[in-house]
N, C-alpha and C positions, 0 to 999 in steps of 0.2 A: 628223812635221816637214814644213813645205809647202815647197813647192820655191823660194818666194822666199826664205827663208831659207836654204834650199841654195846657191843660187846669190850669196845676198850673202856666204856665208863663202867662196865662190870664190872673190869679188873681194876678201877680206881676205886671204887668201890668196897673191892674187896682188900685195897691199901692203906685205905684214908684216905686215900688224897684227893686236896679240895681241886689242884689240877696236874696237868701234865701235859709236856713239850715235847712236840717231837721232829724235831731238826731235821733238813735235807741231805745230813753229809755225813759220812761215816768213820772208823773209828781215826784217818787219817787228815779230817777236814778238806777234804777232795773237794771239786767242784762237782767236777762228775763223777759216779757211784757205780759201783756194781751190782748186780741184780739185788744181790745179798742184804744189802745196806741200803736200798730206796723204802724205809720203811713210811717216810710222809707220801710220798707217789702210792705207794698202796695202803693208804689211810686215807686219804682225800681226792684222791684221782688228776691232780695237778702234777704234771711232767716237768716243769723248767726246772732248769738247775738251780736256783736261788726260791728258794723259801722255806717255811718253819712254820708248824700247825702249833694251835694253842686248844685246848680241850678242857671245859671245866664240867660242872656236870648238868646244865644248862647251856652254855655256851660253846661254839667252836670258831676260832678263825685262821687264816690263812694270812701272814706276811708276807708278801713279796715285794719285788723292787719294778720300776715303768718297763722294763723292756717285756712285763710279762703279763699286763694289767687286761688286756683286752685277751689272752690265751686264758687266764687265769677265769677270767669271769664265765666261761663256756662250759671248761672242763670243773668247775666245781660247782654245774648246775646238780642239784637233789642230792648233794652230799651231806646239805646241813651246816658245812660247812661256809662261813661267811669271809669276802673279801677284805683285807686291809691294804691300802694302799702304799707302802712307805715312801716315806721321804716328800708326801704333799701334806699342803696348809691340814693342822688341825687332825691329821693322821696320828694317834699314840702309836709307840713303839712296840711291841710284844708286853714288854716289861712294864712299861708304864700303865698299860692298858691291865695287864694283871695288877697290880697295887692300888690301880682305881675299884677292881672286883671283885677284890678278894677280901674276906673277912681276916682279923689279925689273928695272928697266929696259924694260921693256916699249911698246910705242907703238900709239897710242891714237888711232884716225878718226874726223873725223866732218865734214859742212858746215858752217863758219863762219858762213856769212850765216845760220844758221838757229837757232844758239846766243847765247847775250846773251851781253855781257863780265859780269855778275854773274853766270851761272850759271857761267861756265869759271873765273873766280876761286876761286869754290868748290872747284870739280871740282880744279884745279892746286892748290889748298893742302889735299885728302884725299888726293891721289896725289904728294904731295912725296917720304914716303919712299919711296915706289916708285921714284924718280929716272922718272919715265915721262916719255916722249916725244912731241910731239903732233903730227897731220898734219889742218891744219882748213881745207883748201880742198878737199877729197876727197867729190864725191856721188855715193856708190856706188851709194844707193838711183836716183838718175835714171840712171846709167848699164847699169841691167839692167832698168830701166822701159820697158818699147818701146813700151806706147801712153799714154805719161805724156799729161793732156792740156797743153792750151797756156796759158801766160798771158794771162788775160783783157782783151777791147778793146773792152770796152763804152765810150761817150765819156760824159765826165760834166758837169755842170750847175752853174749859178750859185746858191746859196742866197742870195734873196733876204733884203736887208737887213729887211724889214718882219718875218718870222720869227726873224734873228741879231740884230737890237739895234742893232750895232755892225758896222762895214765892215772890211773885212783894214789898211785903214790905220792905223786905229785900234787894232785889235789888236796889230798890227805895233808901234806907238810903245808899248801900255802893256809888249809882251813886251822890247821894248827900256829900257822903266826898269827892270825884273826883271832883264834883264842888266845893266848900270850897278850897282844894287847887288851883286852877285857880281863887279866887277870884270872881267867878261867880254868881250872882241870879238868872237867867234863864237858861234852856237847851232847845234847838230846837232839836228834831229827826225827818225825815223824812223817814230814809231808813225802809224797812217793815219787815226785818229779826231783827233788832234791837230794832223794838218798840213789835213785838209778841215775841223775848224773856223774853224784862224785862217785858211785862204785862202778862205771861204765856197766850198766845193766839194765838191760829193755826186757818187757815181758809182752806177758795181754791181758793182765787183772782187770783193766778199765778196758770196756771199748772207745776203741778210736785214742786212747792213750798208754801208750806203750810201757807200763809201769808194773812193778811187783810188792805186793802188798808186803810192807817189811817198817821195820826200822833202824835206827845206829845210833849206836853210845860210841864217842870217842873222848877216849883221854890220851894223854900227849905221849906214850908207846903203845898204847895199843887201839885199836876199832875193832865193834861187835856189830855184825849184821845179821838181826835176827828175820829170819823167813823158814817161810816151810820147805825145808831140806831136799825135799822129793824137785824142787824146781831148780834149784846150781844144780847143774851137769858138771860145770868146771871151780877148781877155785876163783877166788877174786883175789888179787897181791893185795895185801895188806889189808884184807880181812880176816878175822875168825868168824865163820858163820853158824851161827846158832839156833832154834827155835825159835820159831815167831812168837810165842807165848811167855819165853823164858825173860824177854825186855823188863815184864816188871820185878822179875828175881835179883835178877843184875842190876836193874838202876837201885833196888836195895841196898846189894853187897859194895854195888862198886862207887856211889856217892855219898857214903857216910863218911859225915864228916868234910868233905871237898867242897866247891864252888863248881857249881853246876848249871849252864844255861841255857836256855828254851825258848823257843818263842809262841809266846801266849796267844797267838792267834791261829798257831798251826797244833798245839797239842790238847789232844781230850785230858777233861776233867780227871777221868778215874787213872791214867796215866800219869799225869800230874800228882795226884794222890800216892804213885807209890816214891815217892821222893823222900828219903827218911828226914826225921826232923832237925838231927845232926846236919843237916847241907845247907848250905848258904846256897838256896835258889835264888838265879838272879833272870831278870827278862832281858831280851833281847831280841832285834829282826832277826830274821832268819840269815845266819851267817852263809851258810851254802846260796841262798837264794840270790844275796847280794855278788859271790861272786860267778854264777854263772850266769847271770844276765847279762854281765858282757862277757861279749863273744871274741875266743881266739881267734888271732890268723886264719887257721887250720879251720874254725867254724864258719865264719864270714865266708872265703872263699867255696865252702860246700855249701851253704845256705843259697849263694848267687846262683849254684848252679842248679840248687833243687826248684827255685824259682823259676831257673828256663824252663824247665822240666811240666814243671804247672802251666805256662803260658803254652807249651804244647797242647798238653792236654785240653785246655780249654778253646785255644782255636780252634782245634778239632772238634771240640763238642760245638762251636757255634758257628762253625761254616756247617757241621751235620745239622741244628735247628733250622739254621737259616734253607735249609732243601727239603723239608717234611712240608710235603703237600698233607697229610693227617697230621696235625699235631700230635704230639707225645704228651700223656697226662703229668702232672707234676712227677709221681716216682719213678715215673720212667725215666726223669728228665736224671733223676739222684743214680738211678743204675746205673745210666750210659756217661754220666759225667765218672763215675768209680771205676767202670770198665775202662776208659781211656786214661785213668791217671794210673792203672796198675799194669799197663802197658809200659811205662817208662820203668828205667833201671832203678832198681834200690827201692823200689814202692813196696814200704807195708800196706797201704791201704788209706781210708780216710782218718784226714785228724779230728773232724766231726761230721753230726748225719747234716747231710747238702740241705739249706734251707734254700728247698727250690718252690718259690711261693708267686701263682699269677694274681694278677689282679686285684683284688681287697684282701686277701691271705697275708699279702707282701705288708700290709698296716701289722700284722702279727712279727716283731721281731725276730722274733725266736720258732716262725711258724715251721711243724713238723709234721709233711701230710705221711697221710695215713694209704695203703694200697687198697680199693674198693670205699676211700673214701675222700677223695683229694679232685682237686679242677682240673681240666683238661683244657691246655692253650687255647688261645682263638688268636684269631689273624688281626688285634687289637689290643691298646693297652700296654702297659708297661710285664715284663716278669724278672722278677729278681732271683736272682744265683749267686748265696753265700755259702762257697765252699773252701774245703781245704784237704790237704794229703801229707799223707806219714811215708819221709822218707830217712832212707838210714841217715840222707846226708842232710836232713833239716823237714821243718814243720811249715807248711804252708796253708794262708789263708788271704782269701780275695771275694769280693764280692765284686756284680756285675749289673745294673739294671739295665734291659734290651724292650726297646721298641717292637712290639709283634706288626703294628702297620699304625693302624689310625689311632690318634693319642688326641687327649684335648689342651688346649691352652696352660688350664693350670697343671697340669700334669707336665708338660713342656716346661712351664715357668718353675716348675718345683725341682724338677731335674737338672735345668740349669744354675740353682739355688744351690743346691746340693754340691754341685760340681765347683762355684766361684767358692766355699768352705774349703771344699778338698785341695783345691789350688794356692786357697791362702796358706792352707798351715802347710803344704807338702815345700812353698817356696821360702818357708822365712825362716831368717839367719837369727841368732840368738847367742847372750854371754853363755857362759859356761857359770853356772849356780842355778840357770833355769829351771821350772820342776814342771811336770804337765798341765798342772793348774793354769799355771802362766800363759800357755801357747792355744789352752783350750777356746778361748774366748776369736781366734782367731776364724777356724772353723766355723761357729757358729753367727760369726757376725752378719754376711748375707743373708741366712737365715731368721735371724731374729730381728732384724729391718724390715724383716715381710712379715712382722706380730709370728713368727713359729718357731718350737724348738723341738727338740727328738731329748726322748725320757730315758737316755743311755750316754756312758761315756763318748769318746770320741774315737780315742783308741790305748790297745793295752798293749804290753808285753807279747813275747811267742818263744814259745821254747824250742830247744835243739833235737829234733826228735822224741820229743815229749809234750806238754800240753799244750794248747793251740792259745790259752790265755795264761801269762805267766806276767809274776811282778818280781820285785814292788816296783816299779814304773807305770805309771798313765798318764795318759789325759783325758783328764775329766773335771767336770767343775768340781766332784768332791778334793775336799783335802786329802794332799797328799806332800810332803814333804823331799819324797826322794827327788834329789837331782837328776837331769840328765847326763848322761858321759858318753864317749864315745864308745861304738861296739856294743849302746844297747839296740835294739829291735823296737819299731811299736808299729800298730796300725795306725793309719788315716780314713778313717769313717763318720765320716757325717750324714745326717738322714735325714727326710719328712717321711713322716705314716700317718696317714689319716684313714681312721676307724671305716669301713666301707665304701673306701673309693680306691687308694692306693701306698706304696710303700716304695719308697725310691734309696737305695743306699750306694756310696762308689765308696770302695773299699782298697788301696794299695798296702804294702810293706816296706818301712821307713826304715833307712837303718843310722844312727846317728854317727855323724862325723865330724872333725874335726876341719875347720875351713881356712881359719887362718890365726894369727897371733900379734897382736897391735901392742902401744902402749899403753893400751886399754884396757887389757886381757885375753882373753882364748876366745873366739869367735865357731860355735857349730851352726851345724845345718844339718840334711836328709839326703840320703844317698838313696832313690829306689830300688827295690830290691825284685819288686814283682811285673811284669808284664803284661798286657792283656788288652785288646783293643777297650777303647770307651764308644760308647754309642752316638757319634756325632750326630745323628738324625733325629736322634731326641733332644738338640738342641736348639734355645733360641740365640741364637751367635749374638742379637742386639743386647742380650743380658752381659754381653762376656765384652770386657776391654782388651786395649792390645797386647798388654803382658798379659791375659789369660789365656788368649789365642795362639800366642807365642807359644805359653808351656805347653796347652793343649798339642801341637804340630809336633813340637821338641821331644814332647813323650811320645808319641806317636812315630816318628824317624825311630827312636830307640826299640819301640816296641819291635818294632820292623824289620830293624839292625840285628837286634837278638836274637828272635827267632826264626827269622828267615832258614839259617843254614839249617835248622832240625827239621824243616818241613818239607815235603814234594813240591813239585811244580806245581800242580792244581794247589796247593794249601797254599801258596805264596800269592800268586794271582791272587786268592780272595782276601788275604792279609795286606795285601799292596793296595787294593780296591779299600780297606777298611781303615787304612793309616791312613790316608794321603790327605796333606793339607787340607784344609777347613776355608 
């Protein structure tokens, strides 16, 4: 057992309390965190973005979701902490798993700003019969944290109109008839990709996500954005910008008595809590969120180009692998892939760290080598490259798996598996009422004819110079509701990983459009958005029929088509060499 978990049962200890939670995301429900707010990563020593420690005064566990089960079981060997798996047979829930262990009555910590009101709803309606008690202003984990670092002051930047389409005023008035139809006078934002869209403002609170830690109360004349002052250099039209701390004053003042709505899966508990009791809170998705997932004119048309942009970058990084008589160890591979995407125009940087993983690492979804402690290529075997980059004119993400030379059968047979998924859902046509769920099953079907399936979505959202994973759009087999429409974004990722052998994923960006209109209804499809050769050498062509062969060549002319004019004469030759019919 390590000694921070010693020391946090002190402090429970010195609470009452029979336990306490302590969540992966902070007071914004981010995916990803800044330093500040990884207080489970420095309680348990587990990195991925998805999980939630549970601490009793005997027991400790860790929840996470499949993409992180095999990372998850390494990094939290001699923590004391123990695995849960979720979402397999016979796995409890956090909650559940607390109400099985807890004695009645019992009370129960944890920080509020850093819990959603959908997740505590949860949690209060599995620990009902417990009669349990709840203490949710308590950060135990910061108060034994002695060199916790500080909140970040980076100052943030104007997103020019010419990249967003649309100015904050304008956003402002349509988010204001989306309130009108709910009946609403107030809107609560908290999520930070949501409030730097409609206010066109980028920062660097998140790495690799160009966000500023803030929030917004809008009523139908006026919007508060509250942040730390020291960061606007300029104003924003049609805000009043206020102190980041001052949001619980004002939703006081300014929701009494009103109808005011949230969405319970993006706001903490103790912010929730300052809602007077005069307000008709009501829930709702995220109105911002629904409407920048689809994308303007203005967006789309910059999106296509930051994609060419990416498809640069990455020829380059893989005509430069393909010439390393030394291979480069894995974070070499993450440098030189960031070096060449910040070579292009408008590049902030990555939109996350390169999962540059060879050989049994690449079964690690989520794997994130370490320097002095990471594999070094060999001239065999498959290596996978899941990357992506931050540019003013869009968010790009692609994944690649490359033959190093000698590969074996299943390895071939698993990559060509991978590839007839990718092919099916990237080609099919669909009504318009579709939802991810729907199209998910596509992907996965050659896959799972061969008894295998991969412990992750298929593919999500991506935002406009903002987060790399953005909804509510997916597919995946969980439930999900939302429709597809035209001008949203998703990936196409299908995968095999298997624990100590290999990890294979093809990764494009689907953009959805509009195909045709019958007397049937609205007919979509996929428009690709991303470029990048595929590795025909790792395939077995007798797995692939003639419309897969087809698309395979057809992408590949496009690949070709694309990025030819950005590249030299030597870059074109090896591009021409890597496209050409199959």
């Amino acid at each position: 057992m390590s000694d921070k978990l010693k020391a946090l049962r002190q402090a429970m200890s010195e609470k009452n309390f029979d336990a306490y939670i302590v969540p992966g995301s902070d007071a914004h429900q981010s995916e990803y965190v800044a330093a500040h707010w990884r207080s489970r990563e420095w309680l348990s020593g587990f990195t991925g973005s998805n999980g939630l420690v549970v601490v009793t005064d005997k027991e400790a566990g860790l929840w996470t979701d499949g993409r992180y089960f095999i990372q998850a079981e390494k990094e939290l060997k001699g923590s004391g902490i123990s695995l849960f798996k979720m979402h397999e047979p016979e796995v409890p829930t956090y909650s559940q798993w607390l109400a099985d262990n807890l004695p009645p009555k019992a009370k129960v910590g944890f920080d509020g700003r850093v819990l959603s009101v959908s997740e505590f709803e949860g949690l209060k309606e599995d620990l009902e019969r417990n009669e349990v008690s709840f203490s949710y202003n308590e950060d135990l984990v910061g108060a034994i944290w002695s060199d916790r670092p500080a909140m970040p002051s980076g100052a943030a930047f104007t997103h020019d109109i010419a990249f967003t389409g649309k100015d904050t005023k304008q956003k402002l008035s349509d988010l204001r008839a989306e309130m009108k139809k709910k009946h609403a006078d107030i809107y609560l934002a908290a999520a930070l990709d949501d409030i730097a869209w409609l206010a066109n403002i980028r920062g660097s609170d998140i790495t690799n996500t160009p966000v500023v830690f803030s929030y917004l109360l809008i009523d139908m004349e006026n919007a508060y954005l509250f942040v730390d002052e020291n960061k606007i250099k300029d104003s924003v039209p049609g805000l009043t910008i206020c102190p980041y701390e001052a949001v619980y004053d004002y939703i006081e003042q300014k929701a009494a008595g009103k109808t005011i709505l949230y969405h319970a899966a993006g706001l903490g508990l103790s912010l929730f809590d300052a809602i007077p009791q005069n307000a008709k809170a009501v829930k709702s998705p995220s109105l911002i969120a629904e409407l920048k997932t689809i994308k303007n004119e203005t967006e789309i048309k910059n999106i296509r180009n930051a994609f060419l942009k990416e498809g640069v970058a990455l020829v380059r990084f893989m005509k430069w692998l393909s010439e390393q008589e030394d291979l480069p160890y894995e974070t070499d591979v993450q440098d030189k892939i960031s070096q060449l995407r910040k070579e292009q125009e408008h590049c902030l940087g990555d939109s996350f760290t390169a999962i540059a993983a060879y050989g049994e690492n690449a079964a690690l979804m989520h794997y994130s080598p370490a320097k002095g402690a990471c594999s070094k290529l060999k001239a065999e075997g498959f290596f996978l490259l899941d990357t992506g980059g931050q540019y003013l004119d869009g968010t790009t993400d692609i994944t690649r798996t490359i033959s190093m030379g000698k590969i074996t059968e299943e390895m071939r047979r698993d990559f060509t598996l991978v590839l007839k998924g990718h092919i099916a859902l990237a080609r099919v046509k669909f009504m318009q009422g579709a939802t991810g769920p729907h199209l998910d099953v596509l992907a996965r079907q050659p896959i799972w004819e061969a008894g295998m399936d991969y412990k992750s979505g298929t593919g999500h959202g991506l935002g406009f110079c903002l987060g790399v994973h953005e909804g509510p759009q997916s597919i995946s087999t969980r439930q999900n509701d939302v429709k597809l429409m035209p001008g949203m974004l998703l990936t196409n990722e299908p995968g095999i990983y298997k624990e100590g052998k290999h990890g294979i994923r093809t990764e494009n960006v689907m953009l959805v459009q509009e195909l045709e209109r019958t007397e049937h209804g609205i007919f979509l499809g996929f428009e690709l958005v991303s470029f990048c050769p595929i590795d025909v050498t790792a395939l077995d062509l007798s797995l692939l029929n003639k419309e897969e062969t087809d698309y395979l060549n057809e992408y590949h002319r496009q690949v070709y088509e694309n990025l030819a004019p950005r590249l030299s004469a030597e870059e074109r030759d090896w591009l021409k060499e890597k496209t050409k019919p199959t």
